[in-house]
Each structure stands twice: as C-alpha cells, then as structure tokens.
N, C-alpha and C positions, 0 to 999 in steps of 0.2 A: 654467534652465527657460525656454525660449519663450514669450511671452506673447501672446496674441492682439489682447485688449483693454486697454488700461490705463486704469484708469479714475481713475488717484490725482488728488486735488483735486476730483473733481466733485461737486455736492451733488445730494442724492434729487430727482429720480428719474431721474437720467441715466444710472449703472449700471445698473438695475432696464431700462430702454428699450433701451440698447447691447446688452444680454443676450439681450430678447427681438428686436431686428432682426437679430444672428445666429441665431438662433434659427428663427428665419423663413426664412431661405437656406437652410436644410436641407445646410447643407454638414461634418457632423460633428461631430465634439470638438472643445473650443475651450477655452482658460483668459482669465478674468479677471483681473487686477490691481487690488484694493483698498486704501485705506489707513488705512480705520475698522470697526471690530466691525459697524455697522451696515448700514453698506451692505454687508456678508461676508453678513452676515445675509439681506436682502431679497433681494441675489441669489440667496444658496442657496435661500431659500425659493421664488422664482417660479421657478427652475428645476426643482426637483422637482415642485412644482404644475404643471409643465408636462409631466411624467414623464419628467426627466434622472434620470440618478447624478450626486449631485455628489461630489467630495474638495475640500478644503482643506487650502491645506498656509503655516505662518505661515514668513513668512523677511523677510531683515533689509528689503528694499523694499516689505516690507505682506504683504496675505493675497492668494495665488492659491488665486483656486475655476475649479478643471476640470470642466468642465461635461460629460456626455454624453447626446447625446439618444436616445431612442427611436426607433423608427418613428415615430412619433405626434406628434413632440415641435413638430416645425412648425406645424401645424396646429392644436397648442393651445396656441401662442404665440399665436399672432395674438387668438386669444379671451379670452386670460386677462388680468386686470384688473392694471394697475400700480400696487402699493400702495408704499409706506416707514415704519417704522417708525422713533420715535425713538430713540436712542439710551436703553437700562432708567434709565443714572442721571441723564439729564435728566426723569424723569417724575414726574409727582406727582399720587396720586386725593386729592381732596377731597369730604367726605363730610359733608354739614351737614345731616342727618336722618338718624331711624330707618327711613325709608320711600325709596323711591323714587318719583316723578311726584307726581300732584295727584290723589286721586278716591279712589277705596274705602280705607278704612286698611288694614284685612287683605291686598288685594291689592299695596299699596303693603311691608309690612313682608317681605311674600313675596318681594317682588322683591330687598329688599336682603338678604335672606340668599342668593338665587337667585346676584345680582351675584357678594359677597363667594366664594361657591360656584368660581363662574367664575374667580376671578380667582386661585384657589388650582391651577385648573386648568390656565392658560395660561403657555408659558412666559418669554413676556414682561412680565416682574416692574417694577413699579412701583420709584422709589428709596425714594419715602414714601408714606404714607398719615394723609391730616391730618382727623383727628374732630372738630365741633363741633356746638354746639349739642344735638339730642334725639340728633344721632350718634353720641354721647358712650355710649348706652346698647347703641349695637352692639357694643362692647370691658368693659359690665361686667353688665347684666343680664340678657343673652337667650345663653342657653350654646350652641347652635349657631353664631352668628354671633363668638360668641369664639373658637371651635374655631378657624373659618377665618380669623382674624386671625393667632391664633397660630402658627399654620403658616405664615400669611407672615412673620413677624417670625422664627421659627426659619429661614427661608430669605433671611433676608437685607435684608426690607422693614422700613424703620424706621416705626413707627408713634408719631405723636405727636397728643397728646388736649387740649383745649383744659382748663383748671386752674378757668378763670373758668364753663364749662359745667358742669364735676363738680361744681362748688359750688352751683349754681343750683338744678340735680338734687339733690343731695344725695346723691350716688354717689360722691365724693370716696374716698370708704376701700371703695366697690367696685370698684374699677379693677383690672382681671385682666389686661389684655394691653397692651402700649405705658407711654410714659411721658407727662406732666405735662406741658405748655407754655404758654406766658403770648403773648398774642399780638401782642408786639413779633417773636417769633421765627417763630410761625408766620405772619406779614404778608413776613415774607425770604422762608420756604421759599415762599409764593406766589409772590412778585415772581420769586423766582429760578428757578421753576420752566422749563425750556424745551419742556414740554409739560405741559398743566393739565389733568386729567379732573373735572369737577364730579359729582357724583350725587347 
C-alpha cells in the first residue's frame, strides 16, 4: 500500500497537523502511516470531524488511516481545532470529593454524578479511577453514581478506593464497586500516572 504520509516516530500533535495541511490542499484521498493506537485515534478523529471517510487498516509497519475528504473537507480543516488525546492506559481520574467545585453542595454533588454520567458516555476510557477522601461515598452510598462506576469497572476501568477513607467514613463494609487500597499504592498509581484528571 502507498503511503502518503508517514508519520512513525512523531509525537502529538504532529499527525493530527500533517493530516489537516493535506487536508487543506484539497488534493483527494490520502493514507497516513502511524505507529501508536493514539495518534490512529486523533487522526481518524479530526478527519471525520472534518467530514472524511476514514478506513484503517493495522499491518506489520503500524496503522494506515486512508483518509477521504468531502467536498467540504478543506474548508473545515483549516477551522477545526487540533486536539490529542492520551493514550486510555496512560490515564488516571482522581476523585477526592463527593462533589465537584467549591460553592452550593447540592449543585456540587450534581455535578459528580453529571461527571461520572459522562464518563460512562465517552469512549475514551480512563485506565483508573482513584476514590479518596468524601469520594469514597461515590462507589458505596449514593446508588446512582455506583451505577456508573460499575459500568466502568465492567468495561475495563480499574477503580481503586482509599482503605484509610472507608474507615474514617465508616463505610468500610459498604464498598459496592472497586477494591481497597492503602496509599503507598495509590501515591504510584499517581506518580505513574502519564496523564492525571483531578475532580
């Protein structure tokens, strides 16, 4: 297969930009050469955002994405934003309240079940998700927001819950979704994290 672009070895967002300056020439179908899931990713994303067909197709030199533009496809290249996403098993939300922000509580606990909502939604999945402190009550006493934990942890997000929290709380023996951690481990899953979401 012909390649147009090869993009192996470059780091975000250099795909993502090579994609959309052909793109902008308005000179047809084109393939990329990648050689990470993620940048497969970002590119098929901004090219469809930009209304391509994409295919991908994985072979032994990495992933080609053939891109095809629309009429249109030039035109909202130039306007459409370059984003990168990190790679899902570099990621890790950290979640040290029952609330989200500073200010009304109600509108604050609204919003972490709105979050958690979301994040069931999208399909760029977290590797973990690390509960402490009052957070600790979003995986054992408010059944909504267990729901959507659950559902990530059935799809593959490992969720881990601070040990020294559920005790504090006294919620210890109501832990419904995730397991127990002591925070020599979760201080690693931090540190190692190569992308950190706090909320």
């Amino acid at each position: 297969m012909d390649i147009d672009i090869d993009c192996r070895g470059l780091a975000c967002s250099r795909p993502v930009i090579k994609t959309r300056d052909r793109l902008s020439e308005g000179s047809g179908a084109f393939t990329v050469l990648v050689d990470d899931e993620a940048a497969r990713d970002n590119v098929s994303r901004f090219a469809r955002n930009a209304g391509c067909s994409v295919e991908v197709t994985d072979t032994p030199e990495g992933f080609v994405v053939r891109v095809t533009p629309d009429e249109k496809a030039a035109e909202t290249a130039e306007a459409a934003p370059v984003t990168c996403q990190a790679p899902a098993g570099n990621k890790v939300i950290f979640i040290g309240a029952d609330e989200v922000g500073r200010g009304d509580r109600e509108l604050g606990t609204t919003l972490a079940k709105a979050f958690l909502y979301a994040c069931t939604e999208n399909e760029d999945r977290p590797r973990r998700m690390v509960f402490m402190n009052s957070g600790v009550r979003l995986v054992t006493e408010n059944d909504e927001t267990v729901a959507h934990v659950t559902r990530l942890e059935e799809e593959g997000v490992e969720v881990v819950v601070c040990g020294t929290c559920l005790d504090f709380y006294g919620l210890k023996d109501n832990l419904r979704v995730g397991r127990v951690s002591n925070m020599y481990e979760i201080q690693s899953i931090l540190i190692g994290a190569g992308h950190l979401v706090s909320v």
